[in-house]
C-alpha positions, 0 to 999 in steps of 0.5 A, a space after each residue: 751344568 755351567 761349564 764357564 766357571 770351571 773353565 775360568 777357574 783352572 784358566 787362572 791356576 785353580 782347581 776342580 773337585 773330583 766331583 766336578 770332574 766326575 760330573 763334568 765327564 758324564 754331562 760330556 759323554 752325554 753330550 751335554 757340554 758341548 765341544 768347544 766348551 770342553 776344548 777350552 778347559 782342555 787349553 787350561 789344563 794344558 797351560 794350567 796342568 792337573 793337581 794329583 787328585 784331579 788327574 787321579 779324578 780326571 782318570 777314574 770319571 773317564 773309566 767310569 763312563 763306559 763299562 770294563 772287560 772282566 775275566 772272572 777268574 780266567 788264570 791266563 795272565 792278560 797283558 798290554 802295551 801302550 805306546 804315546 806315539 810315534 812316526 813309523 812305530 807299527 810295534 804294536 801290530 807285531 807285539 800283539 801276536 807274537 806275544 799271544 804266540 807266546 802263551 800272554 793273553 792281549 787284550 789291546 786297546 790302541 787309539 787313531 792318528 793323533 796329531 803327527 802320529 800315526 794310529 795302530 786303528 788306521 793301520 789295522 783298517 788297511 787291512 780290507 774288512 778289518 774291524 776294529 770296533 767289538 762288543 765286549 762280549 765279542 772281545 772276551 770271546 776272542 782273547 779267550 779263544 784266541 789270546 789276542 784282540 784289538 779294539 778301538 774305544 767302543 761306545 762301551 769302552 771309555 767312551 769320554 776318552 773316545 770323544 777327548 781323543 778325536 778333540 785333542 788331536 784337532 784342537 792344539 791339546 795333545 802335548 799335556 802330560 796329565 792329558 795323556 796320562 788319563 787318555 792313556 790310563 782309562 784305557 787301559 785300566 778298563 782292559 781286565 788286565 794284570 799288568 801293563 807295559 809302556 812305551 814312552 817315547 822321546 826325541 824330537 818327533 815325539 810328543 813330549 821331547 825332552 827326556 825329562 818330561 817322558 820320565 815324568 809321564 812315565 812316573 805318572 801312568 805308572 802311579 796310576 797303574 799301581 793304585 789301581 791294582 795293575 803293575 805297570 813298567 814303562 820303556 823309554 824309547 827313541 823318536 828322534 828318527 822315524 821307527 822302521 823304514 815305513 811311515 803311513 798306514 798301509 805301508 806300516 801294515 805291510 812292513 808289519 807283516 813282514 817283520 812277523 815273517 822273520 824280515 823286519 828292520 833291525 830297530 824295529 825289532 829291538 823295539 819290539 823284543 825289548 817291549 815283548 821282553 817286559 810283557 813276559 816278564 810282567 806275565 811270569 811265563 819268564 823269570 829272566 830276560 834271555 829266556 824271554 827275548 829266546 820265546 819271543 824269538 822261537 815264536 816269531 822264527 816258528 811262524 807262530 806269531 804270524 799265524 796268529 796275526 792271521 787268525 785275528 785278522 780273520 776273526 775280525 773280517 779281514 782279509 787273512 791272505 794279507 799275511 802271504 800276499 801283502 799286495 791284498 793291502 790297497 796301493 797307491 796311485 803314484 809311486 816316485 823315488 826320492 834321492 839323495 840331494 848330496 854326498 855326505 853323512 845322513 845327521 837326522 831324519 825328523 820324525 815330525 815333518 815326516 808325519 806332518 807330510 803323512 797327513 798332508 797327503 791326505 794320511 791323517 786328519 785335519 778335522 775330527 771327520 776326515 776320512 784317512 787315505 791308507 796308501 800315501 806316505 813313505 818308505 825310507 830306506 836311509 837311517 841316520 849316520 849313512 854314507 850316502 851319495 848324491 842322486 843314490 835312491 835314500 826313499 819312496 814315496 806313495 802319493 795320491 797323485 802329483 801334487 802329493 809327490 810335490 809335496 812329499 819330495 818337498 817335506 823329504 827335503 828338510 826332514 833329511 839333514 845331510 852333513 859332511 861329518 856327524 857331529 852327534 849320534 842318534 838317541 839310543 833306541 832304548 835308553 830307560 826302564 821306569 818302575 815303582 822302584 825307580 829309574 835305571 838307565 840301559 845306556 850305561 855299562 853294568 859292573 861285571 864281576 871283579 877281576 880276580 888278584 893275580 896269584 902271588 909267587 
């Protein structure tokens, strides 16, 4: 087919038909474009955006290249959430049990490393032997078995979209929302599911900063949910500051676990409960928030939610004794404290030059084939707005030798911002609800009931 045309015409503003798209992604999925041509037209679409029936074409042509989970008539409710990255966000390694733990079947498709970003894949295959890639009879089988799978994109799931994917992250072309709109949606919508909640996030780490421009991907994968029969809600959430305490896979994998052991940081898990809150909601176990967020705690205090991780790590060829001994997950060889340069007020820790530094020490990839060294990256112990003093312990770092401690000490030293006075304080964790109704803001006080008048006499 000619590509070159297709690449002139949305490079000077035009658009493709659906049928151009449509044939477009199976010659591709084929290997029959070849990468760099499809990475240019990805830089058009980037600079150009996609009308609305060419992301809802883009969308459906991805879908269409691979097959779908189908549960017939399966009556337990099969919910997912989907995340648009972030550093240290390893919510959904602790989401997926505990809201299978719950009586909610998971079905989870999760990506890799995406730029800056860490990948639910990577930190999964930190665990020894962990397989991430199942048929799709072996994923119905499981989540019916056990309420609970997570997969990558198999060759028969969404195929284009696993080729678009490891493209986009090293071609400059991940920051587009229509882009990650259909990556994310054709994903998800191939999952069998009754319904989908998202976690967008904002904040300078994120891909798409400005809140803006979350609420409009929030807006746009959510249409695309609701017009293709799955109901879709989407959470903004903060990525001004990395998520947890962990950054780098095997370090997330292990704070994971330990979040399901009842000992996760507090941000973490109000991340974690909100997500699962809409997930119970969306899958009517629950009609009310409290009594959602109460099940997500019983399951989680009970050990259910761990149990669980434990009987999915097992039955996709894990090591299941991660669960109680995560020193099963592979070490570093270099181990450093990193310490507070000076006395004052913690103002910011940036997400994105921690997660730069991830894949610097080899962490993440620069190239499609890079290998992924699941031990390196880092523990910060400090959050914005600490008191700190100069020469306190704030991090460790977890490097393949000296020179990844170099680096990661140097990449430290700006990401850490340490002021005499806080000017401003952090983005709220949770800060918007987005659904077909609309918008609501949760930082904003709800009206009480009205003070009754004060009796007369």
């Amino acid at each position: 087919m000619l590509v070159v045309p297709m690449i002139e015409r949305k490079r000077d503003g035009g658009s493709l038909t659906p049928e151009e798209w449509s044939a477009l992604i199976a010659a591709y999925t084929e290997g029959g474009v070849p990468d760099y041509q499809m990475a240019a037209l990805l830089m058009a679409v980037v600079f150009r955006g996609l009308e609305r029936q060419e992301l809802a074409a883009l969308t459906d042509a991805m879908l269409a290249s691979g097959q779908r989970l189908s549960f017939d008539d399966w009556a337990t409710p099969r919910v997912d959430k989907h995340s648009t990255g972030g550093v240290g966000d390893k919510v959904s390694l602790v989401l997926a049990p505990l809201v299978a733990a719950c009586g909610v079947a998971v079905p989870m498709m999760s990506g890799r490393g995406l730029g800056h970003t860490g990948g639910t894949l990577d930190k999964l295959e930190a665990i020894p032997g962990f397989r991430t890639v199942l048929s799709l009879a072996e994923t119905k089988q499981q989540v019916q078995r056990l309420g609970c799978a997570m997969i990558g994109q198999t060759p028969e799931i969404a195929p284009a979209d696993r080729r678009l994917y490891a493209l986009r992250d090293v071609t400059g072309t991940v920051e587009a929302i229509p882009l990650i709109a259909a990556s994310i949606m054709s994903k998800k919508l191939a999952e069998g599911l009754t319904a989908l909640v998202l976690d967008v996030k904002h904040g300078s780490g994120a891909f798409l900063p400005d809140l803006k421009d979350g609420l409009e991907l929030a807006r746009t994968m959510i249409a695309l949910g609701e017009d293709r029969g799955c109901p879709t809600v989407a959470l903004l959430t903060a990525m001004d500051r990395p998520l947890g305490r962990a950054c780098g896979n095997a370090l997330e994998t292990e704070e994971a676990i330990l979040a399901l052991r009842g000992e996760g940081p507090p941000d973490l898990m109000e991340v974690t409960y909100a997500l699962g809150v809409e997930m119970l909601l969306a899958a009517g176990v629950e009609r009310t928030t409290s009594k959602a967020r109460k099940k997500l705690e019983g399951a989680l205090g009970s050990g259910l939610a761990a149990e669980k991780f434990e009987q999915l790590i097992e039955a996709q060829g894990g090591n299941p004794r991660v669960v109680e001994d995560p020193a099963v997950l592979p070490q570093a060889q270099a181990v450093e404290v990193y310490a507070a340069a000076a006395t004052g007020v913690i103002a910011r820790i940036e997400p994105r030059t921690i997660g730069r530094a991830v894949v610097a020490m080899g962490g993440g990839r620069l190239k499609v084939e890079d290998a992924v060294d699941p031990t390196v990256g880092f523990v910060i112990s400090a959050k914005p707005g600490d008191k700190v003093l100069a020469g306190e312990p704030i991090a460790s770092v977890y490097a393949r030798d000296a020179s990844g401690v170099e680096l990661a000490y140097e990449a430290l030293g700006r990401a850490i911002v340490i002021v005499d006075r806080l000017a401003e304080p952090p983005l709220p964790l949770v800060s918007h609800r987005v659904t077909k109704s609309g918008v609501e803001d949760l930082t904003r006080p709800r009206p009480g009931p009205k003070p009754r008048a004060a009796p007369r006499g």
